[in-house]
MARBA-3410 file (N, C-alpha, C, O; in Angstrom, 1 decimal):
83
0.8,-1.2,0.0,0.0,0.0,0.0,0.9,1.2,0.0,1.6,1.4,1.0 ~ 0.9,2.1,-1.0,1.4,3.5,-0.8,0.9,4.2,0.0,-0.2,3.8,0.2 ~ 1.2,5.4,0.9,1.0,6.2,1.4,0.8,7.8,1.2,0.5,8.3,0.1 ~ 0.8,8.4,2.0,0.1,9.4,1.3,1.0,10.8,2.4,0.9,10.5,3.6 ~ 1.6,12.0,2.1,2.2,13.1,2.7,1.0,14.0,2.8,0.6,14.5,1.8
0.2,14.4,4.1,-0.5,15.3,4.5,-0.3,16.5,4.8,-1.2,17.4,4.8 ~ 1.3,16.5,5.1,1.7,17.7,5.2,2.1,18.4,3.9,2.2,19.6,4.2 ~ 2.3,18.1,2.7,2.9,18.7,1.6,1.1,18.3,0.3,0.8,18.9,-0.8 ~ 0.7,17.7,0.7,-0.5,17.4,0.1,-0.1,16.7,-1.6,-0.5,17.0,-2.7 ~ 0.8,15.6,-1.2,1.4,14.9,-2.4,1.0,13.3,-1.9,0.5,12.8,-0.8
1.4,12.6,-3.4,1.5,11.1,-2.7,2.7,10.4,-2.7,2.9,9.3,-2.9 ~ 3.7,11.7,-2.1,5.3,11.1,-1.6,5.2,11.2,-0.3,5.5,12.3,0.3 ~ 4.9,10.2,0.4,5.5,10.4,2.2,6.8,9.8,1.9,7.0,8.6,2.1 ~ 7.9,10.6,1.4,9.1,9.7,1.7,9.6,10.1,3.1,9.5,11.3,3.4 ~ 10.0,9.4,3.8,10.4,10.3,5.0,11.7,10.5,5.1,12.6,9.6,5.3
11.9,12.1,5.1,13.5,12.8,4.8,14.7,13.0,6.2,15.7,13.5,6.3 ~ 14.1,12.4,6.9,14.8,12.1,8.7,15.4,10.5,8.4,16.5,10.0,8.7 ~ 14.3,10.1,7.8,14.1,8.5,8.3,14.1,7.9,9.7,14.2,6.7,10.0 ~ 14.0,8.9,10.4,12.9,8.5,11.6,11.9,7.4,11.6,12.1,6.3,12.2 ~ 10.9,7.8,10.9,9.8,6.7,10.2,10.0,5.3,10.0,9.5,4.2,10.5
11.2,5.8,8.7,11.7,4.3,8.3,12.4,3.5,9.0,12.3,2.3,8.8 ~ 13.6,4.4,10.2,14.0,3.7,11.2,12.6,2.8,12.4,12.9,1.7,12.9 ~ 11.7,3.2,12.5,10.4,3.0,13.7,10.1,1.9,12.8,10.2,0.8,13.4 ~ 9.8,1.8,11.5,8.9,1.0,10.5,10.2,-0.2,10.2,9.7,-1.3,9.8 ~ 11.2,-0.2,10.4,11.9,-1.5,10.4,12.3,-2.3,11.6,12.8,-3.4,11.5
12.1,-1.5,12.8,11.8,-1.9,14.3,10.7,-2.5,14.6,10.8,-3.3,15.5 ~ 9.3,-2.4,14.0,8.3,-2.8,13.9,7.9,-4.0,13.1,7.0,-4.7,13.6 ~ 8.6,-4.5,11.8,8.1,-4.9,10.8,8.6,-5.4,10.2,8.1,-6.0,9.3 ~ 10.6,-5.4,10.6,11.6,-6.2,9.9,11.1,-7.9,9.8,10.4,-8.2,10.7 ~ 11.2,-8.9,9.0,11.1,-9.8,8.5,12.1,-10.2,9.0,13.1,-9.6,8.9
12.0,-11.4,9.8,13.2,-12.2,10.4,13.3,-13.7,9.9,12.2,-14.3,9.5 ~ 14.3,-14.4,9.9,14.4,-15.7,9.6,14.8,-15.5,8.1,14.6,-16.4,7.4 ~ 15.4,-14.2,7.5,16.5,-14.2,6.2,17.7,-14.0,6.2,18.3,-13.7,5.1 ~ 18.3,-14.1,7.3,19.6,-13.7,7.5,20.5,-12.7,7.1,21.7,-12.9,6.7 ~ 19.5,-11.5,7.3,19.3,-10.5,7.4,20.6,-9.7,8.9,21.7,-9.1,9.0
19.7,-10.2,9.8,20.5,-9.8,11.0,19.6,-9.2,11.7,19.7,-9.1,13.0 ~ 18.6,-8.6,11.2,17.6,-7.8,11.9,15.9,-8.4,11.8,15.4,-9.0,10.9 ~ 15.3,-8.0,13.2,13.8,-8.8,13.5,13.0,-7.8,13.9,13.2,-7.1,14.8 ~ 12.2,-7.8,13.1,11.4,-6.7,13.9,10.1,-7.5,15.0,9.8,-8.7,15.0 ~ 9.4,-6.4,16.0,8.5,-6.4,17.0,7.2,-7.6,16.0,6.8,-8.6,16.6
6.7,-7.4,14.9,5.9,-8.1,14.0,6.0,-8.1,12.7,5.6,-7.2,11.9 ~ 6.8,-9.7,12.5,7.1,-9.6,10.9,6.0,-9.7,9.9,6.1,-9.9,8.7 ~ 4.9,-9.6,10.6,3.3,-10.0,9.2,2.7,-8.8,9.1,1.6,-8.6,8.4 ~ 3.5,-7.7,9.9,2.6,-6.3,9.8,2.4,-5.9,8.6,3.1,-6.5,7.8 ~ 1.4,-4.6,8.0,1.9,-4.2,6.7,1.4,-2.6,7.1,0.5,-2.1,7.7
2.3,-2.2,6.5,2.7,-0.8,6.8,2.4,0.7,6.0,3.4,1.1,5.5 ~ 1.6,1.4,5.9,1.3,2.5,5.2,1.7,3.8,6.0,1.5,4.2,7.1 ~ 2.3,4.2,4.9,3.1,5.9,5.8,2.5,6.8,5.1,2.5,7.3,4.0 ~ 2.0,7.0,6.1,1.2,8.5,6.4,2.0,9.5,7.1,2.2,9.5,8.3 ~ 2.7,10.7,5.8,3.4,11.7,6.5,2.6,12.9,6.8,1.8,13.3,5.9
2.6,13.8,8.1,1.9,14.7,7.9,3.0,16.1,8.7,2.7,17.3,8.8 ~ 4.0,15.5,9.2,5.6,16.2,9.9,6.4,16.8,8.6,7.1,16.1,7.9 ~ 6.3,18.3,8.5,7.2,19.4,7.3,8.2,19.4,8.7,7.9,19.5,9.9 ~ 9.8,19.1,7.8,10.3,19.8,8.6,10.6,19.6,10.5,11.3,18.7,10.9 ~ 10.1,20.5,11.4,10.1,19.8,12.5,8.8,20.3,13.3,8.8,20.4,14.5
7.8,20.6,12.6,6.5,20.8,12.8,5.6,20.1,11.8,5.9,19.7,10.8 ~ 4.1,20.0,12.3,3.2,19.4,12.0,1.9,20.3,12.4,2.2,21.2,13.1 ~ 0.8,20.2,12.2,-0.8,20.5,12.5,-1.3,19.6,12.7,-0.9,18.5,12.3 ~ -2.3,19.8,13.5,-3.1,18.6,14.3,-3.8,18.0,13.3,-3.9,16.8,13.0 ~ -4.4,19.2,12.6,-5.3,18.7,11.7,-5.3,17.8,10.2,-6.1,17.4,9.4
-3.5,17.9,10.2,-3.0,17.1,9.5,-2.8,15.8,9.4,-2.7,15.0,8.5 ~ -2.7,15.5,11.1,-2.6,14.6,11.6,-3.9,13.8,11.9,-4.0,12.6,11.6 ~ -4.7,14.4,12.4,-6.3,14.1,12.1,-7.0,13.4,10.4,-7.5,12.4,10.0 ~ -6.3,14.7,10.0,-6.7,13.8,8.4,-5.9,12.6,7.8,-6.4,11.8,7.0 ~ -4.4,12.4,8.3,-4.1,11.3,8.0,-4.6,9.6,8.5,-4.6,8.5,8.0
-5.0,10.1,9.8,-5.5,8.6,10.8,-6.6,8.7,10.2,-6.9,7.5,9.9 ~ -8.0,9.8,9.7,-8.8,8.8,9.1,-8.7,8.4,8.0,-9.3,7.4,7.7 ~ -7.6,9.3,6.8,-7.8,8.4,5.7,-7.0,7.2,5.8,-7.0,6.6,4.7 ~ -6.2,6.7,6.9,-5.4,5.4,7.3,-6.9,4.6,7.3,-7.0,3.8,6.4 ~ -8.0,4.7,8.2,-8.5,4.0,9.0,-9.7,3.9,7.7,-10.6,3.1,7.9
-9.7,4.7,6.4,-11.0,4.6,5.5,-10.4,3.4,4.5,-11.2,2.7,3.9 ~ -8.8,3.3,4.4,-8.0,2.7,3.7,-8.1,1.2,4.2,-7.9,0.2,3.5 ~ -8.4,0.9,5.7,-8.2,-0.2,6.3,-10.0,-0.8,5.9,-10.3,-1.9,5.4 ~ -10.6,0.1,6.3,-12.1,-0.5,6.0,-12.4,-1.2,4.4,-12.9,-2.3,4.0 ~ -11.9,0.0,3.6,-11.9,-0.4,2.3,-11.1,-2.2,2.1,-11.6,-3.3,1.6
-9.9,-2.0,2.5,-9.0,-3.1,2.7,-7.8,-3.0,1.5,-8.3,-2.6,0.5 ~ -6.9,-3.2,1.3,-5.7,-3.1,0.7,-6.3,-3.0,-1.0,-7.5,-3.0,-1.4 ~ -4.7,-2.9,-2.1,-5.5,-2.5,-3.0,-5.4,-4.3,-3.6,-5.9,-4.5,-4.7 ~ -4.9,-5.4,-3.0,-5.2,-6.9,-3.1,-6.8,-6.8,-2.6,-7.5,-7.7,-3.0 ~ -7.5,-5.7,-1.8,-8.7,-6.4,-1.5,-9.1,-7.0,-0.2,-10.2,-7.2,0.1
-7.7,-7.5,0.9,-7.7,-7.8,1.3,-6.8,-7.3,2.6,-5.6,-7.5,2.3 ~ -6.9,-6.8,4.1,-5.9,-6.4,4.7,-5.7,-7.5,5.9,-6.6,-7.7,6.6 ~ -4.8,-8.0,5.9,-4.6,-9.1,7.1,-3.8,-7.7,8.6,-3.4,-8.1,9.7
END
């Protein structure tokens, strides 16, 4: 699933700290490839929702990204399906 930047009103959340992508490989790394690294749940699946310019954000940005997270979850992935 792609994600979506709230704060720049694009469909690049890349995230330019990599904060995010640091948290989202702590969470979600896939273990048992010998790799070296495991994350907290390797079956998660992950959509980034950026709504942080910079080293500020709006609430309201943040508001609009959790529900369009949570309209994305109902709908269910673009398989049709969200485990």
């Amino acid at each position: 699933m792609h994600g979506y930047d709230f704060g720049e009103n694009d469909a690049n959340p890349q995230d330019g700290g990599n904060h995010g992508t640091h948290v989202s490989g702590t969470i979600a790394a896939q273990g048992n490839n010998g790799i070296g690294v495991v994350g907290v749940n390797w079956r998660s699946k992950l959509m980034a929702l950026r709504f942080i310019v910079g080293n500020s954000g709006f609430t309201s940005d943040a508001v609009e990204a959790r529900g369009s997270n949570m309209d994305t979850v109902r709908r269910g992935s673009d398989s049709g399906r969200l485990t």
